[in-house]
N, C-alpha and C positions, 0 to 999 in steps of 0.2 A: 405591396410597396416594393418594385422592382429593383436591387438595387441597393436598399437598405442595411445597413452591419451595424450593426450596437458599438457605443464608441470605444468602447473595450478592445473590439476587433482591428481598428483602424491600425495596426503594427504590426511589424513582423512579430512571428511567431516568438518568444520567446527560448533558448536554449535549455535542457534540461541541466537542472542542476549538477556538475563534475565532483563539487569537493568540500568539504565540513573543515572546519577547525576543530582541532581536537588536541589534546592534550600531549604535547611535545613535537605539531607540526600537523601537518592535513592529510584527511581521510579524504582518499577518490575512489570515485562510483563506475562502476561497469556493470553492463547489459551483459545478462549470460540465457534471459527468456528467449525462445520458450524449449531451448535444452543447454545444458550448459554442457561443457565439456569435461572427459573423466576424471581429470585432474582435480580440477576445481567439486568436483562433486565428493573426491575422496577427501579434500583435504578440509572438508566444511564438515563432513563426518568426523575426523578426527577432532575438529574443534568442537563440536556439539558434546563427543565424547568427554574431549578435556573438562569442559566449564559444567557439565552436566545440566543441558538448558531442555533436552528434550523432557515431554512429560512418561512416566512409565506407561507402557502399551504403544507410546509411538513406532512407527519404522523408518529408522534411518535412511535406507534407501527408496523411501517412497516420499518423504519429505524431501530428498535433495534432487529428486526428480522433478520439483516444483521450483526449484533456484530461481529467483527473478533477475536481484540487483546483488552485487557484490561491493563491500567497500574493503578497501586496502591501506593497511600505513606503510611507509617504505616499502609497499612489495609484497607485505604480509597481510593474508586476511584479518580483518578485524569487526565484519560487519557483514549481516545477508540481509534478505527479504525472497518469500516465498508465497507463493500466489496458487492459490486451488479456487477454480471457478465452480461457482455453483449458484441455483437460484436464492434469492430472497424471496418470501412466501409473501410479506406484506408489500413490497415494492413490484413484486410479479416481473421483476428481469433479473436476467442473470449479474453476477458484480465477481469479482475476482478480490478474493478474502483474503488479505494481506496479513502474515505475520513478519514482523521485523524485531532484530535482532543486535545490538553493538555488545562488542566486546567489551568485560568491566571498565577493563583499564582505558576504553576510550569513548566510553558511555555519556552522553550529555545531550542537552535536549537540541542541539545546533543538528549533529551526528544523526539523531532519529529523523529528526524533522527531514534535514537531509537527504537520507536513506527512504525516506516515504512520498518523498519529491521526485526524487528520481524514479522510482518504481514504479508511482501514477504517469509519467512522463514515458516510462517502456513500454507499461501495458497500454498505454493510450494508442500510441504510433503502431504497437502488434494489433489492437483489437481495430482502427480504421484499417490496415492491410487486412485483414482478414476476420468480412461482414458476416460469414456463417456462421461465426462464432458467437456469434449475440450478445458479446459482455458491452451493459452500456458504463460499468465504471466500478470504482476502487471502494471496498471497504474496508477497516479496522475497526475491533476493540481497542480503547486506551486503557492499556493496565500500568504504563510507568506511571507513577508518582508526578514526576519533575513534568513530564509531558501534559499530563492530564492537568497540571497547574499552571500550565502556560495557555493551554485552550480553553480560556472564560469567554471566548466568543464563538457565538452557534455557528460562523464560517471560519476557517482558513485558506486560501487562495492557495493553489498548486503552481500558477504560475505568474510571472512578475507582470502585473498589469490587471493582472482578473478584478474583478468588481468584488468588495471584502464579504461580500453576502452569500461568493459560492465555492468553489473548492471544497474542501473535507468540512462537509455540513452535519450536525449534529442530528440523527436521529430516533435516538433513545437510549435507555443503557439495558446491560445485560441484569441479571439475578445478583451478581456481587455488586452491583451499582457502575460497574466500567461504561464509559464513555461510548455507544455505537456511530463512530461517520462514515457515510457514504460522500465518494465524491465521484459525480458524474460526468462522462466522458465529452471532449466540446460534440461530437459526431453524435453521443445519444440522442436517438428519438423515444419518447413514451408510447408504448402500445396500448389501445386498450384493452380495458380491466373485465372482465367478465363474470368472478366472481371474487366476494372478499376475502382476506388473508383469518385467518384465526390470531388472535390477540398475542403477544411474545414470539410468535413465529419467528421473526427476524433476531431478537432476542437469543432466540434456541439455537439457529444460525452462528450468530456469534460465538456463543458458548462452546461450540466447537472445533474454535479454532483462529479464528484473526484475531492475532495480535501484536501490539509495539509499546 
């Protein structure tokens, strides 16, 4: 069918999401994939340092080498998202494993949601520039509370218009019971499968590491 675009398509692109509402004024987003600058990389250490958010055995300078999306209030960091690709054993493609991160003081489900908007919106625009890299799209763990109680639906749409069935799809949780979504990139294709995945694979995946 020559020609054809699902009616979703009919519109320009939608803009990635700039900015949250947050508590005493707005958090904006910046692209800092897929290296950020050394400034920003020191100064998201010292924040990790301050709140003490890393888990023990992490390394700081191997996590801030993964800086995806940055958010700011007045100027000041208050928010990341970091992204390590790797495959999923049951999906058989690669996904780019998001963890996200707000500062207490400006923590709310607007801010996450936000921050993981804009981050599928980076890594989507870097992974169509560059096909060699095989990521066809974004996953997380949902470990906030407030987050995980605002997604009772198997989809959330990443961008304004998508059809509510796809965006950050639900599928399955990890061993603590957290939420696993995958959401697929508009440019993925499925390759074929040649043999099965083992049962929690994607699961184990998780567990080591996405989350928001």
């Amino acid at each position: 069918m020559t020609g054809f675009r699902w009616p979703w398509t009919r519109r320009a692109e939608a803009p990635a999401p700039r900015k949250a509402r947050v508590r005493g004024g707005a958090m904006t987003f910046e692209t800092a994939w897929p290296s950020a600058d050394e400034k920003t990389r020191e100064d998201l250490k010292a924040m990790w340092a301050r709140l003490r958010v890393l888990p023990p055995g992490a390394d700081a300078d191997e996590r801030a080498a993964q800086i995806c999306v940055v958010g700011r209030v007045d100027g000041q960091l208050a928010a990341v998202s970091t992204a390590e690709i790797t495959l999923m054993p049951r999906l058989k493609h690669r996904f780019a494993m998001v963890r996200a991160m707000v500062h207490p003081g400006y923590r709310s489900a607007e801010a996450i949601l936000g921050l993981i908007r804009a981050t599928h919106a980076a890594l989507e625009d870097w992974s169509a520039a560059n096909p060699d890299a095989a990521v066809a799209g974004l996953a997380v763990a949902i470990e906030n509370p407030q987050l995980a109680e605002m997604l009772r639906y198997p989809g959330l749409a990443m961008r304004e218009g998508d059809p509510p069935w796809s965006g950050l799809v639900l599928v399955g949780y990890t061993g603590k019971g957290e939420q696993i979504r995958v959401s697929w990139f508009r440019h993925a294709r499925v390759d074929p499968v040649t043999e099965p995945a083992a049962d929690g694979a994607d699961a184990a995946v998780a567990e080591r590491g996405a989350r928001a």
